[in-house]
Residue, then its C-alpha position, 0 to 999 in steps of 0.5 A: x877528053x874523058x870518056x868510056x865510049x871510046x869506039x865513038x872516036x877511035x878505032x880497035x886499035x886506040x887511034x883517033x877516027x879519019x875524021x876526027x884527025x881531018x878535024x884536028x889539022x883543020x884546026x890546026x891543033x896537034x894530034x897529040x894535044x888530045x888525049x882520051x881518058x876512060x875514067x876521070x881519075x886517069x885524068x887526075x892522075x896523068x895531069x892534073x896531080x903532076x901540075x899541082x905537085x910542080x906548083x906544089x899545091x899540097x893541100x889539094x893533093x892532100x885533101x883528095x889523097x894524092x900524095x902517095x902513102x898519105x890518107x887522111x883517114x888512114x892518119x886519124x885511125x893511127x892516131x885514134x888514141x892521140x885523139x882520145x887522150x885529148x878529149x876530155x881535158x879538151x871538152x870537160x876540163x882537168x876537174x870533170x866531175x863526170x868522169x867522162x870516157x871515150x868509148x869510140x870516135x866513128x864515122x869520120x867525115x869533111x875532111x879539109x886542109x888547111x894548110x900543107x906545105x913544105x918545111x924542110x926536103x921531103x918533110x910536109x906539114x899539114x893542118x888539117x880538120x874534120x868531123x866524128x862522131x864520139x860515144x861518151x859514157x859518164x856518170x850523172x847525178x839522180x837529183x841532176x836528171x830528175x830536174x830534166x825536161x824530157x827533151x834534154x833525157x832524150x840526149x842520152x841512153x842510161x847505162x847503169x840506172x843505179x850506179x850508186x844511190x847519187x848517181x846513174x851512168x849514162x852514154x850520149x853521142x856528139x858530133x865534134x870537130x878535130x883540128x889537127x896538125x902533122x908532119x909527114x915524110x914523103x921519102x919514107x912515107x910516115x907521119x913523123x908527129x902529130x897532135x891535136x889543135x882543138x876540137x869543139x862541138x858541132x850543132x846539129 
């Protein structure tokens, strides 16, 4: 049972109320099959956490941060230059004529798991998706912006106006979506390898 009133079924001393215990012999049902938690998370922890780690149903103990010393978020921000590197050849291709940069990926967010298991004792490997924010900054052609309609300028903020006399520097923010896959050591606690399966754009 979860719940923050308590005094409701037990007494000062945290046990179950006389008729509540009446209750429970009637029925037939032992007392210690009941137990009162304050918060849902008392409830996760002692419970449910124990059961999926003996099914060994690690991509929702992932997902939800319950593996001690592994955070999904906490992995991406160690591996913020990883993701980075990525983006360009990625997104733009190895001839970008552009030069995008990545300025910054924020706001991280939909994390799902799609797949974490176990390949060898206390090793786990998790594939992984999730969804950023990511600043550009990159150079457009003049010609190239002129013949813009005014919807497509809106995309972006210009930096530099005049560059140079071909082109302007200008930035954008897209919504993107990282796959990833890691390996992590449960016995140590650190992600062992990591890379980038894909990224692709996200349509707003």
């Amino acid at each position: 049972m979860i719940t923050d009133n308590v005094r409701d079924f037990c007494d000062s001393a945290g046990e179950l109320h006389a008729d509540l215990k009446s209750d429970l012999e009637t029925k037939k049902v032992h007392r210690d099959s009941l137990v009162l938690f304050r918060e849902l998370s008392g409830f996760t922890d002692s419970l449910v956490v124990p059961y999926l780690t003996k099914r060994k149903d690690f991509a929702v103990l992932v997902e939800t941060n319950k593996v001690e010393g592994l955070n999904l978020e906490s992995v991406c921000e160690q591996y913020t230059d990883t993701l980075i590197e990525d983006l360009p050849s990625v997104m733009f291709g190895d001839a970008d004529e552009y030069g995008h940069e990545v300025d910054v990926i924020e706001n991280l967010r939909d994390f799902h798991v799609a797949e974490a298991s176990e390949i060898s004792e206390n090793v786990l490997l998790v594939v992984f998706e999730f969804q950023a924010e990511v600043s550009f900054t990159y150079f457009l052609g003049k010609s190239e912006y002129a013949a813009m309609s005014d919807e497509d300028a809106m995309g972006f903020a210009i930096i530099d106006g005049d560059w140079n006399e071909h082109v302007m520097q200008v930035e954008t923010v897209t919504t993107l979506r990282f796959k990833c896959r890691f390996t992590f050591n449960s016995e140590v606690r650190e992600v062992e390898s990591f890379e980038v399966e894909g990224i692709e754009s996200v349509n707003n």
